[in-house]
C-alpha positions in Angstrom: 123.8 165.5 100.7 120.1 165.6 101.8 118.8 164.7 98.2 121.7 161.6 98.1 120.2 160.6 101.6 116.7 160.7 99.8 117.9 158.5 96.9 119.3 156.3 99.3 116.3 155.8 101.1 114.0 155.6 98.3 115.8 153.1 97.0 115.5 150.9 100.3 112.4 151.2 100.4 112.1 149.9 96.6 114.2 146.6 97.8 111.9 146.0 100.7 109.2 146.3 99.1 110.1 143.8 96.3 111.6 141.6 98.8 108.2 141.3 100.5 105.9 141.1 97.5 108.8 138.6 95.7 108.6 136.5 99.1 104.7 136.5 99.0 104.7 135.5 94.9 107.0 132.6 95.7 104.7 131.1 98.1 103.3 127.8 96.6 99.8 127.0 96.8 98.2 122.9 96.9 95.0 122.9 95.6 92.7 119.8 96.3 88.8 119.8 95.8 87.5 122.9 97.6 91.1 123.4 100.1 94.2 124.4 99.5 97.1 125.4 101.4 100.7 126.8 101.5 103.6 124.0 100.7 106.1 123.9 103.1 109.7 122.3 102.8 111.8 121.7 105.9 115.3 120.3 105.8 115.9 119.6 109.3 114.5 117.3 111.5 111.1 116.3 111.6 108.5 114.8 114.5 108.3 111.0 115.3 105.8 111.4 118.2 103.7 113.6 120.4 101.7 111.6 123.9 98.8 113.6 124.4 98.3 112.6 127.9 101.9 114.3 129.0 100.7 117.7 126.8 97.4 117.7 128.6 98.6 116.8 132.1 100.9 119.5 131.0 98.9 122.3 129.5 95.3 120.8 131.0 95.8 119.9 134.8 92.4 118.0 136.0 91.3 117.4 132.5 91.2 113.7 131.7 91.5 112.2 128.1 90.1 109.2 126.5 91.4 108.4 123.2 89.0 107.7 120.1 88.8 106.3 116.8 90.6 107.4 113.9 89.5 110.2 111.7 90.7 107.8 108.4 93.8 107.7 107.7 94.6 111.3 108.6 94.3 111.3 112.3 93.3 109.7 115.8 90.8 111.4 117.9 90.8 111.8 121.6 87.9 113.3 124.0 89.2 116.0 126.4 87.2 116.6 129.5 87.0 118.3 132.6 84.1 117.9 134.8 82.0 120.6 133.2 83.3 120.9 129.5 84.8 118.2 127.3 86.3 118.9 123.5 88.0 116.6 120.7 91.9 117.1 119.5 92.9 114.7 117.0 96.4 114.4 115.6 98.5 112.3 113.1 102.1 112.3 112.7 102.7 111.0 109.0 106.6 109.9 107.5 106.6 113.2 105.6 105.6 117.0 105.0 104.2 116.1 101.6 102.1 113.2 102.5 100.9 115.5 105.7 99.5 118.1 103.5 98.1 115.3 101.3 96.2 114.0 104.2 95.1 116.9 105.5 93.3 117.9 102.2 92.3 114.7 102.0 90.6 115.0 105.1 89.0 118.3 104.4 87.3 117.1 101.3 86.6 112.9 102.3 83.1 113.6 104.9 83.7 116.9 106.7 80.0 118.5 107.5 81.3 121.9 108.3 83.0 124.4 105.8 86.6 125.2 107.4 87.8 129.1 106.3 91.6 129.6 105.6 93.3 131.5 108.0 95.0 133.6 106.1 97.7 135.0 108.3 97.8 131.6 110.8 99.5 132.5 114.2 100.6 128.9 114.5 101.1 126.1 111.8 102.5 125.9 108.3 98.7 126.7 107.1 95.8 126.7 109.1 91.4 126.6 109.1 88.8 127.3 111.4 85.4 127.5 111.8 83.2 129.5 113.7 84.6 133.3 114.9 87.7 133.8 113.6 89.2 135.3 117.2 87.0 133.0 119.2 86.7 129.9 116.6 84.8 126.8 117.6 87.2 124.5 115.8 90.7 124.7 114.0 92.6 122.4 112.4 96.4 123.0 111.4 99.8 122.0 109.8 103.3 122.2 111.8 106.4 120.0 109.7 104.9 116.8 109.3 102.0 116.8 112.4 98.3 117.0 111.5 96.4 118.9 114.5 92.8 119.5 115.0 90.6 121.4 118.0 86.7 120.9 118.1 84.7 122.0 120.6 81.8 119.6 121.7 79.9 121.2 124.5 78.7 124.6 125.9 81.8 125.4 127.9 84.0 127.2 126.2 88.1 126.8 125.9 90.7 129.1 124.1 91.2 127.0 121.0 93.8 129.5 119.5 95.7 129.1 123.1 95.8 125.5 123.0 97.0 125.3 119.0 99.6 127.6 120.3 101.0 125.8 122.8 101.3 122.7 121.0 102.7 124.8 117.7 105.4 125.8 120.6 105.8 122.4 121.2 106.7 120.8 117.3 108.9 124.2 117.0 110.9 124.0 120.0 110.6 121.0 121.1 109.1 119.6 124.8 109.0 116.5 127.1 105.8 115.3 125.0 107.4 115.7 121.6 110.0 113.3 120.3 112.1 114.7 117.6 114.0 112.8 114.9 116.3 113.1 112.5 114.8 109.8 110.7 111.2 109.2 110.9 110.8 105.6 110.8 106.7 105.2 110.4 104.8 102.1 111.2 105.2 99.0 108.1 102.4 97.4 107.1 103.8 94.0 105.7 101.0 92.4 104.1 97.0 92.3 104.4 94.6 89.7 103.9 91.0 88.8 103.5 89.0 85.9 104.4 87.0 86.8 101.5 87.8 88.3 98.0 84.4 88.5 96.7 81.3 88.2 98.3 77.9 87.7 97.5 75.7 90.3 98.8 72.4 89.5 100.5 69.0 90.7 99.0 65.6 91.2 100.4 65.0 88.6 102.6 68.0 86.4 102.0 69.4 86.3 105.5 72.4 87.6 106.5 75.1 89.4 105.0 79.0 87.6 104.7 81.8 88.5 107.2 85.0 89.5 106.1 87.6 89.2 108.6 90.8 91.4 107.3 94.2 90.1 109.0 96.9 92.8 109.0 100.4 91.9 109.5 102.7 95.2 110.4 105.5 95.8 112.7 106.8 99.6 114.5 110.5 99.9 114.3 109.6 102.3 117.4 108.3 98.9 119.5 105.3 101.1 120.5 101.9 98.5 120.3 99.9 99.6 117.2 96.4 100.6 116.2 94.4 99.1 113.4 92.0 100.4 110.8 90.3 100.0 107.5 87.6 102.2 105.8 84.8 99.7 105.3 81.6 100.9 107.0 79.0 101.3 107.6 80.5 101.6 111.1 83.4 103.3 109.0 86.9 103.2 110.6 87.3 100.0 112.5 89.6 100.1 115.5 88.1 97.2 117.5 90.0 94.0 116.8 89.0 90.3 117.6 92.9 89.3 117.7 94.7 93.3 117.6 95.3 93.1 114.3 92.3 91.3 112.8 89.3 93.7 111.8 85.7 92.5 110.6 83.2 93.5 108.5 79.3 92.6 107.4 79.1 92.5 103.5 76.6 95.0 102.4 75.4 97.8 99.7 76.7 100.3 102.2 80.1 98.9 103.0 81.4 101.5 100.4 80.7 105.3 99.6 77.5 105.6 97.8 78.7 107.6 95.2 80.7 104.5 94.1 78.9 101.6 92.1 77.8 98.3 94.4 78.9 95.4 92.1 82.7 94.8 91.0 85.8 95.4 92.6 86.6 97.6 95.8 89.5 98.3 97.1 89.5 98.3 101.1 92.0 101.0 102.5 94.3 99.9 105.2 96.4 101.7 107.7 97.9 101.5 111.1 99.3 103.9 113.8 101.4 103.6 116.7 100.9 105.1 120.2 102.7 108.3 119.6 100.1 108.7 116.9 102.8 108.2 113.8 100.9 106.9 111.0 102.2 104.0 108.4 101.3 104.6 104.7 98.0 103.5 103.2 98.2 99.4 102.2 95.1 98.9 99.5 93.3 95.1 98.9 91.0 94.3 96.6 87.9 92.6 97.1 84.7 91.9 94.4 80.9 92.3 95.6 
């Protein structure tokens, strides 16, 4: 009896043990330049919208928060502040889990300045990075469904980052006042986008002043929610600040585009818009010739 009760167990302790290492073999990895993370698939429903005034009136009493610029086409940034400390969050909601771990990698390897580790066991997110102390990290960025998230610390105070992510990890799981949940995500539509411009002549030493481009960008939100407009031409970079809301400008110059690209030819200006929950549309590309 005691050696069949031996057997038994043995043999239960095989299954778990295959079940756990057959469970961490199936995990899919998502390589991209120097990142990677672990794919996720969800059936169910997915996140349409997070107000990150209601999470930090919420979570953050006294704090006040000013929203930012966009971090590309990957997420808005908002400052954070109290009167003695102050640190970024930045999110973006995208139309699905894919295209979230797309922009996320994206993001890691487009301009970041600081090398973000893997956490390897995340206690919130689908996958997760930080940077700094691991238990005490001075910035974090993670993945929940189909919601970007990031935590940087700006100043000498100090704030529990890994607190924070959890709360709003909480939040995407389980749902709260500040999080709308959908069975449908209907993302912001960019219709059509236009230049003043398709080529331009750049200036040269001494020639005066560069061209404007004015870039008119005609979307709608089948949410109603007003919406927020960028493009990737810099050297200011992301362009929020609209003459008409949706009409963005731009000097012509050998900067406009990343200098690892060539000057003369065609470029292709990347568009995209956002609504106030912070869903993103998809990425609209125009061409124009320098």
């Amino acid at each position: 009896m005691l050696r069949n009760r031996l057997i038994i167990m043995t043999l239960m302790a095989g299954i778990c043990l295959y079940s756990f290492a057959d469970s961490s073999m199936s995990q899919e990895y998502y390589t991209k330049g120097e990142y990677r993370l672990v794919r996720s698939t969800y059936t169910g429903p997915l996140i349409s919208g997070m107000n990150v005034f209601e999470w930090s009136a919420q979570n953050l009493p006294g704090f006040e928060v000013r929203p930012q610029n966009s971090r590309g086409p990957s997420a808005r940034s908002y400052i954070i502040r109290s009167s003695d400390m102050f640190f970024e969050m930045y999110i973006g909601i995208h139309p699905t889990v894919r295209e979230t771990e797309d922009t996320t990698l994206d993001y890691f390897n487009r301009s970041l300045t600081v090398f973000f580790n893997e956490l390897e066991k995340p206690p919130f997110g689908d996958s997760g990075w930080f940077y700094g102390a691991p238990d005490n990290p001075d910035g974090i960025v993670f993945i929940r469904k189909n919601v970007l998230i990031g935590i940087d610390l700006n100043s000498s105070g100090r704030i529990d980052v890994l607190a924070l992510a959890k709360t709003i990890d909480s939040a995407i799981i389980n749902g709260a006042p500040y999080v709308k949940i959908s069975d449908v995500i209907e993302p912001p539509v960019i219709n059509s986008v236009s230049l003043s411009k398709n080529a331009v002549t750049l200036p040269t030493m001494g020639s005066g002043q560069s061209e404007r481009v004015l870039i008119t960008i005609s979307a709608v939100d089948p949410q109603g929610f007003n919406l927020l407009y960028w493009a990737d031409v810099a050297p200011f970079g992301y362009d929020g600040k609209t003459e008409k809301n949706n009409i963005l400008s731009f000097n012509a110059d050998t900067g406009t585009f990343p200098f690892d690209k060539e000057v003369y030819g065609e470029h292709r200006i990347k568009v995209w818009v956002a609504n106030e929950s912070n869903l993103f549309s998809r990425v609209t590309e125009v061409p124009i010739t320098f």
